[in-house]
C-alpha positions as a Markdown table, in Angstrom:
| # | Residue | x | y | z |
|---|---|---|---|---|
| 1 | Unk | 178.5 | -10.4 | 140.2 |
| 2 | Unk | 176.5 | -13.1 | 138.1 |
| 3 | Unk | 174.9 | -14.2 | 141.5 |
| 4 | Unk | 173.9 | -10.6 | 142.2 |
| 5 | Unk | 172.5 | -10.1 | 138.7 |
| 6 | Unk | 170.7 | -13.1 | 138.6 |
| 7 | Unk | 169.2 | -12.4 | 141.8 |
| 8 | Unk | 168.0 | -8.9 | 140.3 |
| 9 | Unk | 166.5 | -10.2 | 137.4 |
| 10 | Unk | 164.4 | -13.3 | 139.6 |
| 11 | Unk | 163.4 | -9.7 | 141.8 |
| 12 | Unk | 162.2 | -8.3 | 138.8 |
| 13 | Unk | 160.1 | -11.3 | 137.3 |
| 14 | Unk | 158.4 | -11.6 | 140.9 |
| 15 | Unk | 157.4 | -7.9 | 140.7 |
| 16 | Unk | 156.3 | -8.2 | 137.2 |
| 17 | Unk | 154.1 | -11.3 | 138.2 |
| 18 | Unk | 153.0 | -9.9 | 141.3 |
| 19 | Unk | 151.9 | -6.2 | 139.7 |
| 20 | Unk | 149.7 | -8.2 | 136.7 |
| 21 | Unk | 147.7 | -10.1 | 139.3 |
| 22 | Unk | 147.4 | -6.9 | 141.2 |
| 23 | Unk | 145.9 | -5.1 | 138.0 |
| 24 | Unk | 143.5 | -7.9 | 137.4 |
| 25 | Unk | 141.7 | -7.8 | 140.6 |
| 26 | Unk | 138.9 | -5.6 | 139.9 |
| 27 | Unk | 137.8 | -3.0 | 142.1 |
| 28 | Unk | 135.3 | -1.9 | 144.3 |
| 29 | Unk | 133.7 | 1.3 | 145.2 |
| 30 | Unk | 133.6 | -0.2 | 149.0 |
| 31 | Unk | 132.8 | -2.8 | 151.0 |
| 32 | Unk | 128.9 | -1.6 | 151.2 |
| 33 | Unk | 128.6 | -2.0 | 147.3 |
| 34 | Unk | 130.6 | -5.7 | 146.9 |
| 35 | Unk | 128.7 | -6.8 | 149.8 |
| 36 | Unk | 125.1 | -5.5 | 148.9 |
| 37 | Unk | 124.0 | -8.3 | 146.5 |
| 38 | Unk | 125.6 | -11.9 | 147.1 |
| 39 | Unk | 126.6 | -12.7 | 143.8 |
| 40 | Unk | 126.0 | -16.4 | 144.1 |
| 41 | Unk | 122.2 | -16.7 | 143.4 |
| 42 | Unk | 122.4 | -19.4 | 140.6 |
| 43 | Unk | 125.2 | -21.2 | 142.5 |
| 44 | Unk | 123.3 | -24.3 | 143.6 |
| 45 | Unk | 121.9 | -24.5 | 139.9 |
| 46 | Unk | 123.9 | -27.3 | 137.9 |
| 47 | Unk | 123.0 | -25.1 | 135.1 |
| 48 | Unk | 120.2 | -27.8 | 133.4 |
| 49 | Unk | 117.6 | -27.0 | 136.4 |
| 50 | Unk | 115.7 | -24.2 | 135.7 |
| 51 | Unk | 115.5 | -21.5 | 137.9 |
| 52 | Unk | 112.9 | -21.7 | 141.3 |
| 53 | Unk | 110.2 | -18.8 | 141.7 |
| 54 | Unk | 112.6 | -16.8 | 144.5 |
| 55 | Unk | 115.4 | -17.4 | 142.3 |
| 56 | Unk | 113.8 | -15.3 | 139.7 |
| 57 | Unk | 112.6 | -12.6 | 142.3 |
| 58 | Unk | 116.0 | -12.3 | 142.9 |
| 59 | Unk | 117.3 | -11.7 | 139.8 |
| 60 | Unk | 114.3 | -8.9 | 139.3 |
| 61 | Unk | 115.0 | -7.4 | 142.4 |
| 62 | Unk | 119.1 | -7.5 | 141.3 |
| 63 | Unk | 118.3 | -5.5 | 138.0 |
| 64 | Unk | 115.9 | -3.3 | 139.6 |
| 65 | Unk | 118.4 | -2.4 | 142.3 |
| 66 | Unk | 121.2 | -1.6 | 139.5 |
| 67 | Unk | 119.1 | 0.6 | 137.4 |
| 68 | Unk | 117.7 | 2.8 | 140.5 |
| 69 | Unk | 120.9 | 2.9 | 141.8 |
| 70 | Unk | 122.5 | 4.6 | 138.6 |
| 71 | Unk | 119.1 | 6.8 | 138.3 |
| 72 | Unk | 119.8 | 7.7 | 141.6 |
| 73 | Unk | 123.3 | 9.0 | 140.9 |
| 74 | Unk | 122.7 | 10.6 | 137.7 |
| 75 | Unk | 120.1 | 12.5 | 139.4 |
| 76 | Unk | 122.5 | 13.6 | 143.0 |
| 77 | Unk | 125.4 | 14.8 | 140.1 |
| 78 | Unk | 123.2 | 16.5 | 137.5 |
| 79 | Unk | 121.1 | 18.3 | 140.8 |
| 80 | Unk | 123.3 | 18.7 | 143.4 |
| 81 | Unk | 126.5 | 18.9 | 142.0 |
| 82 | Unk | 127.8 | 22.0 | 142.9 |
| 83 | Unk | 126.6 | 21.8 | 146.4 |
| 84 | Unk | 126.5 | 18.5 | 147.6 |
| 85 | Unk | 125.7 | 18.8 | 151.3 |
| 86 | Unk | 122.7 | 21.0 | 150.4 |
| 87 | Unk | 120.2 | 18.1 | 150.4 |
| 88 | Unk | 121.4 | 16.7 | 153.8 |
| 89 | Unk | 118.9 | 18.9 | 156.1 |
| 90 | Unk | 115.9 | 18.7 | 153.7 |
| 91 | Unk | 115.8 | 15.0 | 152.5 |
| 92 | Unk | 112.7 | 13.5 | 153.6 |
| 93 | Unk | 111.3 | 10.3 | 154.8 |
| 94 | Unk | 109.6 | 8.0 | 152.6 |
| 95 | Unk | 109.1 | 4.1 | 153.7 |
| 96 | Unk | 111.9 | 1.9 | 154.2 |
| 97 | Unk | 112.3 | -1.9 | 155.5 |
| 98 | Unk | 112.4 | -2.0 | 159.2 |
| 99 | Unk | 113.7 | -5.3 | 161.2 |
| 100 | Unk | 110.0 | -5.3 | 162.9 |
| 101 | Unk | 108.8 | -6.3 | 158.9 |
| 102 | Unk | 110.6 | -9.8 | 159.2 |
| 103 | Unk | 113.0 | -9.4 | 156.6 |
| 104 | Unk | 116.2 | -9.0 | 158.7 |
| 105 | Unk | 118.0 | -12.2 | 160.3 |
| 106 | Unk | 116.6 | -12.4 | 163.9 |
| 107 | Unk | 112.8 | -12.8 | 163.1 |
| 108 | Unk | 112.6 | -13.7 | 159.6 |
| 109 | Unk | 109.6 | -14.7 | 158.3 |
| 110 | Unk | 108.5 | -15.4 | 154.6 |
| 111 | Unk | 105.3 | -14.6 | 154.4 |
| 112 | Unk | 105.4 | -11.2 | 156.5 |
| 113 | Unk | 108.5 | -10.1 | 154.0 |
| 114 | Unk | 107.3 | -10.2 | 151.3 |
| 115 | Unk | 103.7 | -8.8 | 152.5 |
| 116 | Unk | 106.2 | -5.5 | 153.7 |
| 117 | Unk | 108.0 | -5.6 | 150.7 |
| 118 | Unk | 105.1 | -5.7 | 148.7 |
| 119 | Unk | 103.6 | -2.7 | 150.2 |
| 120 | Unk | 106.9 | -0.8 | 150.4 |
| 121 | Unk | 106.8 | -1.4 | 146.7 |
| 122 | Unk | 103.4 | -0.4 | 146.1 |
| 123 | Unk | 104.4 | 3.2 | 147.3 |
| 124 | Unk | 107.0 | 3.2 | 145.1 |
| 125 | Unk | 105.2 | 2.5 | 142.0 |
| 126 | Unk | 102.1 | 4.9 | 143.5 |
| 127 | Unk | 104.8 | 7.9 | 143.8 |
| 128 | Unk | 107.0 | 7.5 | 140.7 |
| 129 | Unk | 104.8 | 10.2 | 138.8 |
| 130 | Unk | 107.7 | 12.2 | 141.3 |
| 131 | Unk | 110.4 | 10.9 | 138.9 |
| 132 | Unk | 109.4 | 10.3 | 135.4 |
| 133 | Unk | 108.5 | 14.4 | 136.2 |
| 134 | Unk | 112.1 | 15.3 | 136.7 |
| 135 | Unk | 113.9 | 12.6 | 134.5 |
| 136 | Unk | 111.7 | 13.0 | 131.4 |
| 137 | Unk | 114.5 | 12.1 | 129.0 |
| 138 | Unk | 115.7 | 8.6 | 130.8 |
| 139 | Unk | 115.4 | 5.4 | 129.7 |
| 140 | Unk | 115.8 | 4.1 | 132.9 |
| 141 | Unk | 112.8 | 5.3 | 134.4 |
| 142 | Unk | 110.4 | 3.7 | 132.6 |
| 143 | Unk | 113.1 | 0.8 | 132.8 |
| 144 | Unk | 112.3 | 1.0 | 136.5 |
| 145 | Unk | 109.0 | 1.6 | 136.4 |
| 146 | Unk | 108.3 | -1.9 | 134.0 |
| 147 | Unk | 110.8 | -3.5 | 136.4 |
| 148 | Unk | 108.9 | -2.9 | 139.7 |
| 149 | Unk | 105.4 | -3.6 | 138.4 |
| 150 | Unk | 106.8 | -7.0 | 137.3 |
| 151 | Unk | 108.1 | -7.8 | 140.5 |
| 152 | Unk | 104.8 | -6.9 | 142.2 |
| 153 | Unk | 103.2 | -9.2 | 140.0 |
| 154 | Unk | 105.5 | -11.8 | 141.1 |
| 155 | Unk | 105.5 | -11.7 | 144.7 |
| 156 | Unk | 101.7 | -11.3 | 143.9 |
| 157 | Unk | 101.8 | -14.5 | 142.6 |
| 158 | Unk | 102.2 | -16.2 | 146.4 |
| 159 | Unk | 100.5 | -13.5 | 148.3 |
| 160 | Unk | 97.1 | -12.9 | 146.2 |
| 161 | Unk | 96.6 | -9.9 | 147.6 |
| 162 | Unk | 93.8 | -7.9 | 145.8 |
| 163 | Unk | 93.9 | -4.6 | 144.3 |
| 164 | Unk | 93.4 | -1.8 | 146.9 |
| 165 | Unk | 94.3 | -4.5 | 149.8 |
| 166 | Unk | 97.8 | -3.9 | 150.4 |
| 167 | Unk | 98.9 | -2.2 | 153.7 |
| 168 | Unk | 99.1 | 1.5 | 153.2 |
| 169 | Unk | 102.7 | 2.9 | 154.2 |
| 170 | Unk | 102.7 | 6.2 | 155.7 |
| 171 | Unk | 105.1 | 8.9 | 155.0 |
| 172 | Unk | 105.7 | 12.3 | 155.2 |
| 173 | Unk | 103.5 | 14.3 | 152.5 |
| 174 | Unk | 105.4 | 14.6 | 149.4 |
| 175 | Unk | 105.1 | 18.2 | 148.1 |
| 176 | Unk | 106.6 | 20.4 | 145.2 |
| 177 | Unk | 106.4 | 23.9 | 146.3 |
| 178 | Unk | 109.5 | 24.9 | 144.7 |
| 179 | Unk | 111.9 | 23.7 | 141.7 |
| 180 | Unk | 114.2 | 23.2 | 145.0 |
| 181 | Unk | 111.7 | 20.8 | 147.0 |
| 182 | Unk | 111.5 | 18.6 | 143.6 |
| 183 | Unk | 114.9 | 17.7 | 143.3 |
| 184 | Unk | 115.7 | 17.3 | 147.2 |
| 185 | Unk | 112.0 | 14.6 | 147.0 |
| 186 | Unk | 113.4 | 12.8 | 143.8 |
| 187 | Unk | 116.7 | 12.3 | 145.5 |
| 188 | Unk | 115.1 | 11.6 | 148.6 |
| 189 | Unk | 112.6 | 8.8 | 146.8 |
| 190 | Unk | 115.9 | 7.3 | 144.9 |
| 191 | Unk | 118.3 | 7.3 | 147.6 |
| 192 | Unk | 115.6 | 5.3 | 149.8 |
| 193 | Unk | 114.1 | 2.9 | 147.3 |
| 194 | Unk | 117.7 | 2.0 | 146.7 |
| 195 | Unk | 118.0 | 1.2 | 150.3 |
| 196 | Unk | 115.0 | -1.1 | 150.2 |
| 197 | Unk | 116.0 | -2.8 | 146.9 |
| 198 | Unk | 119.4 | -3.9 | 148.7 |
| 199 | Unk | 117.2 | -5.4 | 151.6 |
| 200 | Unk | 114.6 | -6.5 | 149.1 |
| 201 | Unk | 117.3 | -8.7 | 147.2 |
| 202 | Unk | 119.0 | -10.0 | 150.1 |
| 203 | Unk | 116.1 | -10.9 | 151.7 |
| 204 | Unk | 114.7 | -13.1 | 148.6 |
| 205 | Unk | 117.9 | -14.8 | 148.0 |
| 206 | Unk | 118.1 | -15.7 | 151.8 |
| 207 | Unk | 114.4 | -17.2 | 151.4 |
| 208 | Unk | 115.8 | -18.4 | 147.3 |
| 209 | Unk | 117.8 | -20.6 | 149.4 |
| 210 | Unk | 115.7 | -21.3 | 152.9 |
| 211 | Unk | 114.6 | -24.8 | 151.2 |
| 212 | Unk | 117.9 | -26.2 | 150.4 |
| 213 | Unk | 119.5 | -25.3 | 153.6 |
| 214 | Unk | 116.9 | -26.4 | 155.7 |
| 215 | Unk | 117.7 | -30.3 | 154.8 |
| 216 | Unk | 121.1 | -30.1 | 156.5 |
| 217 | Unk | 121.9 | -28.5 | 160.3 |
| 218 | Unk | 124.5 | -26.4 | 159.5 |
| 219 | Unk | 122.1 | -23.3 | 158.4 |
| 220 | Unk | 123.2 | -20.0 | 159.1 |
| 221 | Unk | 120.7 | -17.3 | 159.4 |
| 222 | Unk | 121.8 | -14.2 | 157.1 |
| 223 | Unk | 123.8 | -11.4 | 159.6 |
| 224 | Unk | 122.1 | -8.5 | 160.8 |
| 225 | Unk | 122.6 | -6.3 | 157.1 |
| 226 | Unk | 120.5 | -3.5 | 158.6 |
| 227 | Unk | 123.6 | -1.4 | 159.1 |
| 228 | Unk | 125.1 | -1.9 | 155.4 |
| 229 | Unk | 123.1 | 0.3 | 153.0 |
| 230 | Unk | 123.5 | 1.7 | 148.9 |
């Protein structure tokens, strides 16, 4: 009988131990959103080196990401709460980052990035007059708004591309016929720029880090994230 209680009571410490390392793993709204930013941007840094350029675009593009990302789903619950399929037939297309624009892993080029991104970007800032006109009362978009012009002026900083000069990115006309057609183009414009700030931010830490790796011959492109979105 000792044995058998003893036995019990080891059971019970290992279940104990076992259920407090459980409840301090945090958790994760899904794969998409643990693997959409790498989390290790600063981890070559020995903390005494300052940060490089790309290092900082990162970090910009991180924030950026976060705060259109929560604009983007305090928007979808305050407008479409109560039917939330409604916007599926009517959202429309605004620009987004295609594998042609050399941001993706199989033909990755620097220079013709951040020349996409930059014009991708462009629109954005161009068409947020669609947003500050519907979220009038949220810190975040002028947040976002700051937060985008300074990373243009960033990536500007390499590319010195003029004013006026950037590629023009078509799109479907954005129109606001109805109090309806407002809410389904601000979701439309947040749920898409948050798809390009998750390729925006994985495609500057990949080139954050291009230098370093390129002076050993183990470097392994990024994988193809054109599949893993918001």
């Amino acid at each position: 009988m000792p044995s058998a209680l003893n036995a019990l009571l080891f059971l019970s410490a290992v279940l104990a131990a076992f259920f407090c390392l459980v409840d301090a793993v945090p958790a994760y709204s899904g794969l998409a959103e643990l693997s959409e930013i790498s989390g290790d941007e600063v981890q070559d840094v020995d903390g005494k080196s300052p940060l490089s350029d790309r290092q900082k675009w990162h970090l910009m593009a991180r924030d950026l990401h976060r705060d259109i990302k929560t604009l983007r789903d305090q928007q979808f619950e305050r407008d479409f709460r109560e039917n939330m399929t409604a916007y599926e037939g009517v959202r429309i297309k605004t620009p987004l980052l295609k594998p042609s624009d050399g941001c993706f892993s199989r033909n990755f080029s620097t220079e013709q990035c951040l020349s996409r991104i930059y014009s991708i970007l462009t629109w954005y800032k161009e068409n947020w007059s669609f947003i500050e006109n519907e979220n009038l009362t949220s810190t975040l978009v002028n947040d976002i708004k700051h937060g985008t012009k300074r990373l243009l002026e960033a990536i500007n900083s390499q590319l010195q591309i003029a004013d006026g000069q950037a590629d023009k990115m078509s799109s479907a006309p954005l129109s606001v016929r109805s109090a309806w057609t407002r809410k389904t183009t601000v979701h439309s414009i947040l749920f898409n720029f948050t798809s390009v700030m998750i390729d925006t931010c994985r495609a500057v830490n990949y080139m954050s880090k291009r230098k370093t790796a390129h002076r050993g011959k183990d470097m392994k492109r990024p994988i193809d994230w054109s599949s893993d979105k918001n």
